[in-house]
KEKE-3310 file (N, C-alpha, C; in steps of 0.2 Angstrom, whole numbers, plus 5000, padded with zeros to 4 digits):
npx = (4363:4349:4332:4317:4304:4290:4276:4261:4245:4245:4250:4261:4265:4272:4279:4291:4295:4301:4309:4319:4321:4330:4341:4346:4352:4362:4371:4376:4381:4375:4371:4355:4337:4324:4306:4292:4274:4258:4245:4241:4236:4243:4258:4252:4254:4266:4283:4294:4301:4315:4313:4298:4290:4277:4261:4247:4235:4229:4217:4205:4215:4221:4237:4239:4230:4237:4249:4247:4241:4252:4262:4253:4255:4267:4279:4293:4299:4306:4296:4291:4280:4271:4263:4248:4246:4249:4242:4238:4251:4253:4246:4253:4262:4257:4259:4272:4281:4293:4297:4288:4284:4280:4268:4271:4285:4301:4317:4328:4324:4320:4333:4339:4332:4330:4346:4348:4339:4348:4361:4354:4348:4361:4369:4359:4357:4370:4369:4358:4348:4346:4336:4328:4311:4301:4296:4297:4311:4316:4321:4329:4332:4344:4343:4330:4325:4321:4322:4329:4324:4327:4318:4316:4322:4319:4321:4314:4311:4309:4299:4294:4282:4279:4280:4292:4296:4309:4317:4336:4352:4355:4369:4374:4371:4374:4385:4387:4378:4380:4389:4381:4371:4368:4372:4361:4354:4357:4347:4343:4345:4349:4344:4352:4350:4339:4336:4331:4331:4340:4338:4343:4340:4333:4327:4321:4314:4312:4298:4292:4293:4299:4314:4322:4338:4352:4360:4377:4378:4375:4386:4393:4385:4380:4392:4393:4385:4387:4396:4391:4384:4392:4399:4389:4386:4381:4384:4397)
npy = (4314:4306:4307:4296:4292:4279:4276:4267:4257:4242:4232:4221:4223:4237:4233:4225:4233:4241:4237:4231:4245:4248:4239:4240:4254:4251:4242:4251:4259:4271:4285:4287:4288:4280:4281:4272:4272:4268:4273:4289:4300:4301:4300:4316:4322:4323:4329:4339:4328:4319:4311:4301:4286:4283:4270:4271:4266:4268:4266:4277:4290:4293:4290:4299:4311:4314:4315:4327:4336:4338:4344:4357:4361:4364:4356:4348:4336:4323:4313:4296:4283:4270:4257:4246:4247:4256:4263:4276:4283:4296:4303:4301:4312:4324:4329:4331:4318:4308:4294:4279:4264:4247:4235:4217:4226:4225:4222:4225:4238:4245:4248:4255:4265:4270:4273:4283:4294:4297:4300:4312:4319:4322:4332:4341:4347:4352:4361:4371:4381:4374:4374:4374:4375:4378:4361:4356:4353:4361:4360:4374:4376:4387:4393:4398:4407:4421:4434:4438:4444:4452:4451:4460:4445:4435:4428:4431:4420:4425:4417:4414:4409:4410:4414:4409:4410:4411:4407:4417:4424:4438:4440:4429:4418:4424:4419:4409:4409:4406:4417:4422:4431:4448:4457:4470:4480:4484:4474:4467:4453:4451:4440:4439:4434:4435:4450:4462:4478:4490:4506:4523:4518:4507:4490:4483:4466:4454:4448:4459:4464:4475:4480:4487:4497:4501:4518:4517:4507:4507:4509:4496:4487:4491:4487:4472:4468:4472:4464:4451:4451:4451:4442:4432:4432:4443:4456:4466)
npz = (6047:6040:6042:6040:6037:6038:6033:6035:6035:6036:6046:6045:6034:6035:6045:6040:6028:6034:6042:6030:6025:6033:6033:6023:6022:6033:6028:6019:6027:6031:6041:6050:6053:6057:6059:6062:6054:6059:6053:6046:6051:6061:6059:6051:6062:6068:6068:6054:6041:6033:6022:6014:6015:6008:6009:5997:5998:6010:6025:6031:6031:6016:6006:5997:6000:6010:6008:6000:6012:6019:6011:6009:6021:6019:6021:6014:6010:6003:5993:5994:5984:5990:5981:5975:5961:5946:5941:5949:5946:5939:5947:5959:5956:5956:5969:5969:5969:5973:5968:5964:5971:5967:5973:5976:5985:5975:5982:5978:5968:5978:5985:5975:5974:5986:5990:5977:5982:5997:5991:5985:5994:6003:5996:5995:6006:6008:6001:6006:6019:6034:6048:6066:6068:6080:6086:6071:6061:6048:6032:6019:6001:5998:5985:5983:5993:5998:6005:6019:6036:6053:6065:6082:6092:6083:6066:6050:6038:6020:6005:5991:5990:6005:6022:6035:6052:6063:6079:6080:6077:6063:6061:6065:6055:6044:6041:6038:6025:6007:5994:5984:5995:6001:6016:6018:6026:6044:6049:6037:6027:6008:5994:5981:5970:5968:5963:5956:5954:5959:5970:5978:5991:5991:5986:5973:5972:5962:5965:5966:5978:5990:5996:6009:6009:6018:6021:6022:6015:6004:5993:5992:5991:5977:5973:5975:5968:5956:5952:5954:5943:5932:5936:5933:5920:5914:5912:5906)
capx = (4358:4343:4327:4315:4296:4286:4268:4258:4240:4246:4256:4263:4270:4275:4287:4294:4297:4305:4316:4321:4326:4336:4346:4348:4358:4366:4374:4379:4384:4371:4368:4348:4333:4316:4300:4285:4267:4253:4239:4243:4235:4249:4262:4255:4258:4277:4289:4294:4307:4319:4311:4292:4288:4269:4258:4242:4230:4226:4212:4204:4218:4228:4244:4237:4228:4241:4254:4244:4240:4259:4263:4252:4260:4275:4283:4297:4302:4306:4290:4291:4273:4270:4255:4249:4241:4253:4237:4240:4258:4251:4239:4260:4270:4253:4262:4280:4283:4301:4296:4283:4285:4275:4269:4275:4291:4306:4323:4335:4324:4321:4339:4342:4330:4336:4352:4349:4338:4351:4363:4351:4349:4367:4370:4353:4361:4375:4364:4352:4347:4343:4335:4326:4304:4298:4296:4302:4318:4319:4326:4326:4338:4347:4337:4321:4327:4323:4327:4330:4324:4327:4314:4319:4327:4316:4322:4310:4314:4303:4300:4290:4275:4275:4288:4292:4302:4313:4325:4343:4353:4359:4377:4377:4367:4378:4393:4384:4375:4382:4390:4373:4368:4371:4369:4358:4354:4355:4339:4340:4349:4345:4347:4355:4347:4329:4337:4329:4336:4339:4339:4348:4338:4328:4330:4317:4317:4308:4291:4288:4295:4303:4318:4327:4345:4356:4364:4379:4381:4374:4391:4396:4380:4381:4399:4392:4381:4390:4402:4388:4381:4397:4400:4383:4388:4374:4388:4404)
capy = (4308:4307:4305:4293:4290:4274:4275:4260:4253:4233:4230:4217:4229:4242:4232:4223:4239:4247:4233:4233:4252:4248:4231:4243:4260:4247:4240:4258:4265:4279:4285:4287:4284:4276:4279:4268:4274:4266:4279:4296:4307:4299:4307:4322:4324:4323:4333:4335:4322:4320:4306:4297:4282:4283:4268:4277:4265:4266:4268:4283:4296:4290:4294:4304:4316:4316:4321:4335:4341:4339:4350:4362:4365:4368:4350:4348:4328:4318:4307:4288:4280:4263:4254:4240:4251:4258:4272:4281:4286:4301:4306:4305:4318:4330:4332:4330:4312:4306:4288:4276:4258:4244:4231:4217:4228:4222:4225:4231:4243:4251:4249:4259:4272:4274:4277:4288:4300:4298:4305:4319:4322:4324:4336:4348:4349:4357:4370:4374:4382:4371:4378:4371:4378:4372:4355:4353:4356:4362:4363:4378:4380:4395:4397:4398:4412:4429:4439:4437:4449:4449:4456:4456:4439:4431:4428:4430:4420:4424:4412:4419:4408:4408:4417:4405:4413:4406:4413:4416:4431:4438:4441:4419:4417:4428:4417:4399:4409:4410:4423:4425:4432:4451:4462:4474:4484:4481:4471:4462:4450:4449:4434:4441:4428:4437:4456:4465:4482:4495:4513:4525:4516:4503:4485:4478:4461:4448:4445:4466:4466:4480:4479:4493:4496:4507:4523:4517:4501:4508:4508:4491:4482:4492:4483:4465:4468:4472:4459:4446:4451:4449:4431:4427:4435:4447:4463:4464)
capz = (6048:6035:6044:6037:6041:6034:6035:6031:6039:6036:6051:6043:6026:6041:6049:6034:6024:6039:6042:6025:6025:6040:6032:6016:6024:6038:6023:6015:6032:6030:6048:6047:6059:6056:6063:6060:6058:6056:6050:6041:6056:6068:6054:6052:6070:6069:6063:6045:6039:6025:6018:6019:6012:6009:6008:5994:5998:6015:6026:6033:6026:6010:6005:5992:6003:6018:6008:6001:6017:6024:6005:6009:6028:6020:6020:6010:6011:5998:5993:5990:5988:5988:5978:5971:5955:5944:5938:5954:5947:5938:5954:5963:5953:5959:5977:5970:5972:5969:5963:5966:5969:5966:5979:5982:5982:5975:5987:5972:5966:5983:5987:5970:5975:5995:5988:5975:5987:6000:5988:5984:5999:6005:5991:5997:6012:6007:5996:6008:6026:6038:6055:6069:6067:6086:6083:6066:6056:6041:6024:6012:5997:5997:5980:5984:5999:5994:6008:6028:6040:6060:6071:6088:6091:6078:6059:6046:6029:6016:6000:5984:5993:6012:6027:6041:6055:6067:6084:6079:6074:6058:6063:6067:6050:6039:6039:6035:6018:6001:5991:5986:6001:6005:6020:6016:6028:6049:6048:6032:6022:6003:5989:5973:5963:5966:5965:5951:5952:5964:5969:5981:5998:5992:5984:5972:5969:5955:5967:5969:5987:5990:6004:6013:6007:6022:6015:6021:6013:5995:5987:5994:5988:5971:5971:5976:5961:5949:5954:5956:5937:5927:5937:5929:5912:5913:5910:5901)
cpx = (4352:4338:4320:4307:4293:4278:4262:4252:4240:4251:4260:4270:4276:4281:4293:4298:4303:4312:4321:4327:4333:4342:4349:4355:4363:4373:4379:4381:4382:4370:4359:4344:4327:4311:4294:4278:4261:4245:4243:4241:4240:4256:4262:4254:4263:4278:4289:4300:4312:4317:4305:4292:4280:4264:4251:4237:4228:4221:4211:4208:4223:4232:4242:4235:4233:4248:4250:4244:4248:4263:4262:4251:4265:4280:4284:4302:4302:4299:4290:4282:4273:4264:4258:4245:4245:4248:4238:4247:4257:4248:4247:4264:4263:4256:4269:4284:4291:4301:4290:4286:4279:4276:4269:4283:4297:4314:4327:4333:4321:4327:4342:4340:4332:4342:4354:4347:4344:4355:4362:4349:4357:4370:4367:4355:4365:4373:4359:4351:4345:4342:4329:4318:4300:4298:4299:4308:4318:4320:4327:4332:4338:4345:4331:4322:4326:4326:4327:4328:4323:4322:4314:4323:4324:4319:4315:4311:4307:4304:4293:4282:4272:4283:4287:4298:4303:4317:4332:4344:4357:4365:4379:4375:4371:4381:4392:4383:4380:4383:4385:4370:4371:4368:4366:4357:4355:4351:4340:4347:4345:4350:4348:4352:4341:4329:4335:4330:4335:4341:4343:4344:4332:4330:4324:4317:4312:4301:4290:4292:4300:4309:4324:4335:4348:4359:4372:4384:4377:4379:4391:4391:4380:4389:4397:4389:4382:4394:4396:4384:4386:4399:4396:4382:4381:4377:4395:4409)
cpy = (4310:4302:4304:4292:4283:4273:4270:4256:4246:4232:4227:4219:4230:4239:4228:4227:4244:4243:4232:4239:4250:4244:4237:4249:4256:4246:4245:4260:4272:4279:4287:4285:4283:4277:4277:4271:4269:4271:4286:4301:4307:4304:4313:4328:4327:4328:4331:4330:4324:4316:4302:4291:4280:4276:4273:4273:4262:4270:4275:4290:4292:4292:4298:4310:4317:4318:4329:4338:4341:4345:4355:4364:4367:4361:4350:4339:4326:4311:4300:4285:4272:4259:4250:4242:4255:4264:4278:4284:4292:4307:4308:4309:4325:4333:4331:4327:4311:4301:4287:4268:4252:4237:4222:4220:4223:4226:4228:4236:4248:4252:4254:4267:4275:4277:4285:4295:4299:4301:4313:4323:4326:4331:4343:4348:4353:4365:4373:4376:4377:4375:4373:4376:4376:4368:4353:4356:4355:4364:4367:4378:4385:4398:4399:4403:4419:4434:4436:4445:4446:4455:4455:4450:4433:4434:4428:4428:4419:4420:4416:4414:4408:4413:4412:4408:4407:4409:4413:4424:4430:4436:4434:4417:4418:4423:4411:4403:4409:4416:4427:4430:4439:4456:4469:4480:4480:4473:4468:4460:4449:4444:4438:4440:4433:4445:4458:4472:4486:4501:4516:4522:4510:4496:4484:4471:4460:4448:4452:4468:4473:4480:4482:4493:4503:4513:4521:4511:4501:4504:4500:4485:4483:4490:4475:4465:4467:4468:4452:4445:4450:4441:4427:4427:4440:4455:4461:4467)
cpz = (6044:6038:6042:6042:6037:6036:6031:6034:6040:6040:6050:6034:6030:6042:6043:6029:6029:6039:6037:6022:6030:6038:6026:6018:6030:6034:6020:6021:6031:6039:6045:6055:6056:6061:6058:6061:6054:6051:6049:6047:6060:6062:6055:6058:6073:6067:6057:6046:6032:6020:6020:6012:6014:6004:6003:5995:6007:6019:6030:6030:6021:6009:6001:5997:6009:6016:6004:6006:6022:6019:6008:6018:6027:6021:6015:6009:6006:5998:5989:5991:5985:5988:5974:5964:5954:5943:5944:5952:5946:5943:5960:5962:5955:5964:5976:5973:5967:5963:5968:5966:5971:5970:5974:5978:5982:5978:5982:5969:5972:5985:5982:5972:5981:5992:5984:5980:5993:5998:5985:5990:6003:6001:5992:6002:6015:6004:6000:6016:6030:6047:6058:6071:6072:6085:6079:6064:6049:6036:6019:6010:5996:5990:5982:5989:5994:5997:6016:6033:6048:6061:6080:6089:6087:6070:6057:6038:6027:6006:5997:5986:5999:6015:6031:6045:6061:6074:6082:6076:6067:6057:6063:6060:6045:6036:6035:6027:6013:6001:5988:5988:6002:6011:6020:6020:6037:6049:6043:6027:6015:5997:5984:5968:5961:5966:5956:5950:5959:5965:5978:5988:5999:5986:5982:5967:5965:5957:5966:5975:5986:5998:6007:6013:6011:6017:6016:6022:6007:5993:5988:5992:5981:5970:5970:5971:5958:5947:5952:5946:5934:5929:5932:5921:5910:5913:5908:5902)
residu = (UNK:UNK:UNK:UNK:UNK:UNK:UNK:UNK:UNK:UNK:UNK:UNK:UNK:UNK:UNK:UNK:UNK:UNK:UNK:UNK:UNK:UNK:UNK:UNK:UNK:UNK:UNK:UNK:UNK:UNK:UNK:UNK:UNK:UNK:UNK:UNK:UNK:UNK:UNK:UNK:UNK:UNK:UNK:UNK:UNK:UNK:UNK:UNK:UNK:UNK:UNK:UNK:UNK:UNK:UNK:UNK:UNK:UNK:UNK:UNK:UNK:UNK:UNK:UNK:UNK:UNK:UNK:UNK:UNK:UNK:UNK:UNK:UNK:UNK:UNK:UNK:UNK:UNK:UNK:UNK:UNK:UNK:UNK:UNK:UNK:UNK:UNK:UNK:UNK:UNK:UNK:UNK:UNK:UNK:UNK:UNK:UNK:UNK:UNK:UNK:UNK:UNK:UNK:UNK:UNK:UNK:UNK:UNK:UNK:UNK:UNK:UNK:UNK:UNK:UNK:UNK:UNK:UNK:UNK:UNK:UNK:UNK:UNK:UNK:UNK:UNK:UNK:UNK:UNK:UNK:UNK:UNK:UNK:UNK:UNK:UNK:UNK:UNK:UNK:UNK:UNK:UNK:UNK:UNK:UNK:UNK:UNK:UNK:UNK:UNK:UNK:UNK:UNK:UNK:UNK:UNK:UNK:UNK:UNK:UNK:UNK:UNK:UNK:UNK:UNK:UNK:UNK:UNK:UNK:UNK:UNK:UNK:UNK:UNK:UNK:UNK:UNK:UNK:UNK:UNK:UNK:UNK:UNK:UNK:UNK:UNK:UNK:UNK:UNK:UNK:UNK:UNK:UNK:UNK:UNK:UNK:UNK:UNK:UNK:UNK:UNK:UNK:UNK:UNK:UNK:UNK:UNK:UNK:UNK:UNK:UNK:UNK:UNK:UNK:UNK:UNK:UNK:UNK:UNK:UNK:UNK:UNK:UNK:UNK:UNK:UNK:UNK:UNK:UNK:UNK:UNK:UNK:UNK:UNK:UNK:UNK)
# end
């Protein structure tokens, strides 16, 4: 189900734009849910979502600034803004906006663009972790993972800008990751991707980190490796 937010000050936009989304995936038989907000502080309230649809000219916090500050929490949702000023479009790819559409919008090119993100979404779905963060839930692709460690009954995954932890154990974690992904040591799970070389008890990745390689699961990591670098055609 792909969870949709619409945030808009014209109550009148609001519910227009919502009902709209709603006639649009009905249509597709996308399962999906909508909530309506009217002001940006009621948002960044919620939980994260999969998809917002951000008015940029509204009062008190704009969509310009409310997705900045949902960015730098760590939200990772897909951004639609919608404005009647094409010049903002540049000021939208600053927060890593998908599109932008311009007011009064027209139904076939939102209908183009739900779609298409709805198919990009189902896709990052498949590619990526999803975990339940108190409140929110969410999304990491299994690229952007560098390693996994459990502390007590807490995960801790760590991304080359931030860690976010979570409750669960390795052991249940393991089996969902890629081949990517190996067990390193008790305690830590590491990404291949981000493995930069290592020695008889230690793992250093691409950021510097350094991360504890068991003595006996050396060999079997230097197999996963070796195995893991001719895949990528990086030995012969």
């Amino acid at each position: 189900m792909i969870r949709i937010a619409v945030c808009e000050d014209e109550r009148i936009l609001l519910e227009q734009l919502t009902e709209d989304i709603k006639n649009i995936l009905d249509k597709h038989s996308i399962p999906y849910s909508v909530k309506a907000y009217a002001n940006g502080n009621a948002l960044l309230a919620c939980e994260e979502f999969d998809l917002l649809f951000l008015d940029i000219a509204m009062r008190s916090l704009n969509g310009l600034e409310l997705a900045k500050k949902l960015r730098a929490r760590g939200d990772e949702s897909k951004l639609v803004f919608i404005t009647a000023h094409r010049q903002y479009a540049v000021d939208a790819y600053d927060v890593q906006a998908f599109h932008y559409l311009i007011k009064p919008i027209d139904l076939k090119k939102l209908e183009a663009v739900l779609l298409k993100l709805c198919s990009l979404l189902k896709g990052e779905s498949e590619q990526a972790l999803i975990f339940r963060q108190g409140t929110l839930v969410r999304r990491i692709p299994f690229e952007r993972i560098l390693y996994l460690e459990v502390v007590n009954r807490k995960i801790y995954l760590y991304k080359s800008e931030e860690s976010v932890s979570f409750y669960g154990k390795l052991n249940e974690l393991e089996p969902v990751l890629p081949d990517t992904f190996f067990r390193c040591h008790r305690s830590y799970i590491v990404n291949l991707d981000h493995v930069k070389h290592y020695k008889k008890e230690a793992i250093w990745l691409d950021n510097e980190c350094i991360v504890p390689l068991s003595r006996r699961r050396h060999q079997a990591f230097g197999l996963a490796f070796m195995h893991y670098l001719k895949k990528r055609g990086d030995v012969f």
